[in-house]
N, C-alpha and C positions, 0 to 999 in steps of 0.2 A: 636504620630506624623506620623506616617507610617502608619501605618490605617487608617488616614484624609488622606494623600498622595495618597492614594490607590483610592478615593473614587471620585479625579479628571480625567475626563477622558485624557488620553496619550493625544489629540492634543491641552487640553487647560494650560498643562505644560508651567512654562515660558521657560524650557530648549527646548522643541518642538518650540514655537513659535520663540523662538530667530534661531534655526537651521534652522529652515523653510524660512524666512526672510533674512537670510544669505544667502542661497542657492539661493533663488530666485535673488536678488545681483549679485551674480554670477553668476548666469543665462544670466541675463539682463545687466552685464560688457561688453560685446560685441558691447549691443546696443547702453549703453551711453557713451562710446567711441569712435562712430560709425564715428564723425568727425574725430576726427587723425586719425582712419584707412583710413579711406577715402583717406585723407591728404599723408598717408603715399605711399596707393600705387598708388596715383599721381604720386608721388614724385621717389619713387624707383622702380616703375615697368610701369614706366612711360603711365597709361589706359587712356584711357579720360573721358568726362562726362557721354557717354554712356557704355563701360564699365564697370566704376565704379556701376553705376545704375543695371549689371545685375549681377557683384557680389555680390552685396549687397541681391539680388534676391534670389543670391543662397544658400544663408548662412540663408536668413530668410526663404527658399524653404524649407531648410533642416529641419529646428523648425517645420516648418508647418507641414509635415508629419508625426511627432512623435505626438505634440499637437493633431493635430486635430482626430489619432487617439487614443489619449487618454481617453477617455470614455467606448472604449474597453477593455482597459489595465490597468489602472491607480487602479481600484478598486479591483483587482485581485493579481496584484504582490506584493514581499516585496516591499515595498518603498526604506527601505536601501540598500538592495540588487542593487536594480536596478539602483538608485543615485549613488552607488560607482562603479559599471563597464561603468556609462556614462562619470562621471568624467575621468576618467581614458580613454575611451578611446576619450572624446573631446582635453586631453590635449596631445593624440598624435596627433591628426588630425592637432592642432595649431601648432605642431614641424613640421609637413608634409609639412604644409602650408610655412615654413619659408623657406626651401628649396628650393620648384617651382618657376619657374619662368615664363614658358609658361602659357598664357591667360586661354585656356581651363582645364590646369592644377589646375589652380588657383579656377575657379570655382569648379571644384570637391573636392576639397578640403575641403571650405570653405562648399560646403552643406553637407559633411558627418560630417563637425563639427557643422552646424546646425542641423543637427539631432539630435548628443548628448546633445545638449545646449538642447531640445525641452526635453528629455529625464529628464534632470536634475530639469527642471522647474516643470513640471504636476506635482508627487508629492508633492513636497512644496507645488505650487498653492492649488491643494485638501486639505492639512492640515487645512490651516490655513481659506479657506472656510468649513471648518468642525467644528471651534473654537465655542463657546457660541456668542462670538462679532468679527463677521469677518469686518466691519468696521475697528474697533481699529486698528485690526491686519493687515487688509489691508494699512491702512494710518502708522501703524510701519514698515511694510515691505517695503515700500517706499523709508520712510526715514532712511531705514537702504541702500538701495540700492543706497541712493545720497551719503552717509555717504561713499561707497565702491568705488562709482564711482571717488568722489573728491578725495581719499587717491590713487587712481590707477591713473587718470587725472592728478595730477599736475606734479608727476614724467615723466611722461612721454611724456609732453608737456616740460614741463624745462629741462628733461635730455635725456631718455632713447631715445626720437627719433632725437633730434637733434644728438646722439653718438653713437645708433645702428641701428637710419633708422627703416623699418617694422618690423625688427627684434625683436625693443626693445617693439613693440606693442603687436606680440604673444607670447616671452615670459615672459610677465607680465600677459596674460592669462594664461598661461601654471600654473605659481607658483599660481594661481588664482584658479585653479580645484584642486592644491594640500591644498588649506585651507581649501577648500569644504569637501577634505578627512576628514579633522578631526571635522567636525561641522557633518556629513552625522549620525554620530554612535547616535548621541542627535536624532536624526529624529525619531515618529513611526514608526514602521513595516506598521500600517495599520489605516485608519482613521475610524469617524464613520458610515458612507457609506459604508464599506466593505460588501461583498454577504457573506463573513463568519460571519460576525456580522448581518446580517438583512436579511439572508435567499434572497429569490426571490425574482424578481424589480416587483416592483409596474407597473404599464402597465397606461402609460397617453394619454388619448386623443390627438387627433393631433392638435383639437381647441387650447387647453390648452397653447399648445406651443408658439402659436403667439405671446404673449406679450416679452417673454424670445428670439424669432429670431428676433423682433425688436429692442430688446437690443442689440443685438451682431449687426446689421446691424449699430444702431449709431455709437457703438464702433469702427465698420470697417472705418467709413467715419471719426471719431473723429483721429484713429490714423494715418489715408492715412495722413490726416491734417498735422499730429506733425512730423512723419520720411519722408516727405517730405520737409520739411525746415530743421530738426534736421540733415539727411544726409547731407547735403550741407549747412551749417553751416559756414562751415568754408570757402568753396568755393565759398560762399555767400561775406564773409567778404572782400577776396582775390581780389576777383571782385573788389570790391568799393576800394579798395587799401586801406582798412581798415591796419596799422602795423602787424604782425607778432607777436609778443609778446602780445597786443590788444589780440586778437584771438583768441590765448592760455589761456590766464587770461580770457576772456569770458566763452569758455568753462569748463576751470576748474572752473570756479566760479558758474556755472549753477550747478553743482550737489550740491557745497556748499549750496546757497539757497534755492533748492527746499527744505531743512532738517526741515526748520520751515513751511510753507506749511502743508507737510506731517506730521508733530506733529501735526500743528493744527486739520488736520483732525482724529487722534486719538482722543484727547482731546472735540472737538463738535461734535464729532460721538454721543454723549449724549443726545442730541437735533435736531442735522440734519443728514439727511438720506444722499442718493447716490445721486439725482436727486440736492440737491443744493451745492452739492461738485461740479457737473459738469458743472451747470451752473456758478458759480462761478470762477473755473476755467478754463472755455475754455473763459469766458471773458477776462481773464486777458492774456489767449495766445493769442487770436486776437491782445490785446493791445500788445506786445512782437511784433509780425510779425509786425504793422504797424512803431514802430520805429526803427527795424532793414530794413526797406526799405529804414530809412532818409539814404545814405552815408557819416555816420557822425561816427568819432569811440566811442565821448559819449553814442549816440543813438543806436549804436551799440552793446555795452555793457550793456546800461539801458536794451532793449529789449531783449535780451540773457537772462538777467537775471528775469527780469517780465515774461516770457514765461517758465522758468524755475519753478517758482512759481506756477503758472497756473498747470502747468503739473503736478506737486506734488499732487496738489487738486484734478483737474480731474481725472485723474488713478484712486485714489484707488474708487473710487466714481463711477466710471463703474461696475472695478470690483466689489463690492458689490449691485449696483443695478440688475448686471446680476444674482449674487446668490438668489438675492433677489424672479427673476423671473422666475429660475427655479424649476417647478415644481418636477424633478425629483433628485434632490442632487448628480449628477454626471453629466450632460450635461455643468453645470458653465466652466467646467476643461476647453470648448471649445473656451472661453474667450482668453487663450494665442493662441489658435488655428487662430480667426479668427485677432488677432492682427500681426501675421506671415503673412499670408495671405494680410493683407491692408499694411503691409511693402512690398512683391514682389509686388503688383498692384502699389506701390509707384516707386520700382526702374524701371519698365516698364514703368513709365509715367511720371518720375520726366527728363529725362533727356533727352524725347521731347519737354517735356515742357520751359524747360530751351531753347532747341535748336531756337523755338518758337518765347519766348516773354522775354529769358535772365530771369537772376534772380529773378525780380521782378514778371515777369508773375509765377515762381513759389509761390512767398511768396502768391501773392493773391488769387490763387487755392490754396492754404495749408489755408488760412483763410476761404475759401468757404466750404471749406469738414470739419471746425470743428463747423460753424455754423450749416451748415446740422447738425450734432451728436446732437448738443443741440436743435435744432427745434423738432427732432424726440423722443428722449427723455421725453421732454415737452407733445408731443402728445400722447406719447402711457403711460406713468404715470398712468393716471385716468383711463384708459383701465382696465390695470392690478390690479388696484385697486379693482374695482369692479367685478374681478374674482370670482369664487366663490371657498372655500377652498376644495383641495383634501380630499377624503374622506379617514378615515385610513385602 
């Protein structure tokens, strides 16, 4: 048995993929939480829609900087190593946060704890696009991250913020980088991409790349789409004088469902590729934004939750189409990169928009930018298809 054991590579281990998946979860707690923080420092630090719009900026600023230079770093350092001094110190940065009260304080805060978030992600992210089936494992790591979100979501919409305010939002983040501690040790040291496992990078044409920058360009417009209605969610809701309780059960209920989504796309990763995961699911997000515009609180909860769905399918569906397109087995990593990146363009533009044309003028700009993803998508497919294989 241990000599078969031996003989699977470290990232396609289920105790790797499970760790990696967890991490990633935890990564991305922040963001599917993103309404009650929101909510919260409404509510206790009294910002407004603008504001709120450019802390969110600065906390996905902070990701972004670490992601995006991740293709530098990610393929070099221990994994482990580097996961547990981000853990550790994003959940002081969350204690830091709980603290401040001044505006500009608040920002800085929040983006040096997006940089550890940014930190904590890249290697997972890498692993599990380094697996034999990063599909599967992409559509498990999903739905382990809706799994993380509803168990963190419901607490804290029923209890912790109604009895500690913003407090009880970071820290449930804080005890949230301390699980991480003990999933991080399952993680590889190093994936199969490493320079000490595969000597010198392969050198790619610039052509080559095209298909792989088109990806990340839908990607960008596909998630401006989603954290642009996802942030304002609840502010959304508020508006319409949707209840209070409504709201909360919406959002916790949006991580609950996306869990079967996200299996299914394990499960027909068998037969469908990334390109009809995304068509598939940004259709059913558009469907979500058009009946969360009725001011209805049915409609309002249907669509919370059909957009929920949607998003399960499309995620992993990106990300594996992007792996799919890169030529080079280390540029994928830049997928969380440019998803950071289309959340600050969102809090920059979400809360003109709103100022504008009111909530509504957002949802239908969030339905525009995820049509875009899937037109483009559509279009550059056959492109890449017909690439021709790098040569070894």
């Amino acid at each position: 048995m241990a000599a078969g054991a031996d003989l699977i590579d470290p990232v396609d281990r289920g105790s790797a993929i499970a760790a990696a998946s967890l991490l990633i979860a935890l990564n991305q707690l922040v963001i599917n939480v993103q309404p009650l923080l929101i909510g919260a420092l409404a509510r206790h630090r009294g910002l407004d829609d603008g504001e709120l719009g450019l802390v969110s900026s600065a906390l996905v600023g902070g990701a972004l900087l670490a992601s995006s230079t991740a293709p530098f770093w990610v393929r070099r350092v221990n994994w482990r190593r580097t996961t547990t001094l981000a853990l550790l110190l994003a959940a002081l940065m969350f204690w830091v946060t709980s603290l401040v009260t001044g505006f500009g304080w608040l920002c800085l805060a929040f983006a040096l704890a997006g940089l550890m978030k940014g930190m904590i992600g890249a290697p997972s992210f890498v692993c599990l696009g380094d697996t034999s089936r990063p599909e599967r494992n992409f559509g498990t790591s999903v739905a382990v991250q809706a799994i993380v979100a509803a168990a963190a979501a419901v607490p804290m919409a029923g209890y912790l913020i109604p009895a500690y305010g913003l407090s009880g939002v970071l820290y449930s983040l804080i005890a949230a980088m301390a699980v991480g501690l003990v999933a991080v040790r399952f993680l590889p040291a190093s994936g199969r991409g490493s320079e000490q496992a595969h000597g010198a990078r392969v050198k790619v044409p610039a052509w080559r790349l095209l298909p792989f920058i088109a990806v990340l360009l839908a990607m960008m417009l596909f998630t401006i789409g989603v954290t642009s209605f996802w942030f304002f969610l609840e502010r959304i809701g508020t508006a319409q004088s949707i209840p209070a309780a409504t709201i909360g059960l919406a959002v916790s209920g949006t991580a609950l469902v996306s869990i079967p989504g996200s299996f299914a796309v394990t499960w027909l990763s068998r037969w469908l590729g990334g390109l009809q995961f995304i068509v598939l699911g940004s259709l059913l997000i558009v469907a979500g934004f058009a009946l969360v515009a009725v001011p209805e609180p049915v409609a309002f909860m249907a669509g919370s939750l059909i957009f929920a769905i949607g998003w399960g399918i499309a995620q992993p569906g990106y990300w594996a189409l992007a792996r799919e397109a890169d030529p080079t087995s280390r540029l994928f990593v830049l997928s969380s990169a440019v998803a950071g990146l289309a959340s600050v363009i969102t809090g920059l533009i979400a809360g003109p928009m709103i100022g504008l044309n009111g909530y509504t003028g957002l949802i239908v700009m969030s339905g525009l930018f995820v049509a875009a993803g899937i037109a483009l998508c559509v279009l550059i497919k056959p492109i890449a298809a017909r690439m021709p294989p790098m040569a070894d």
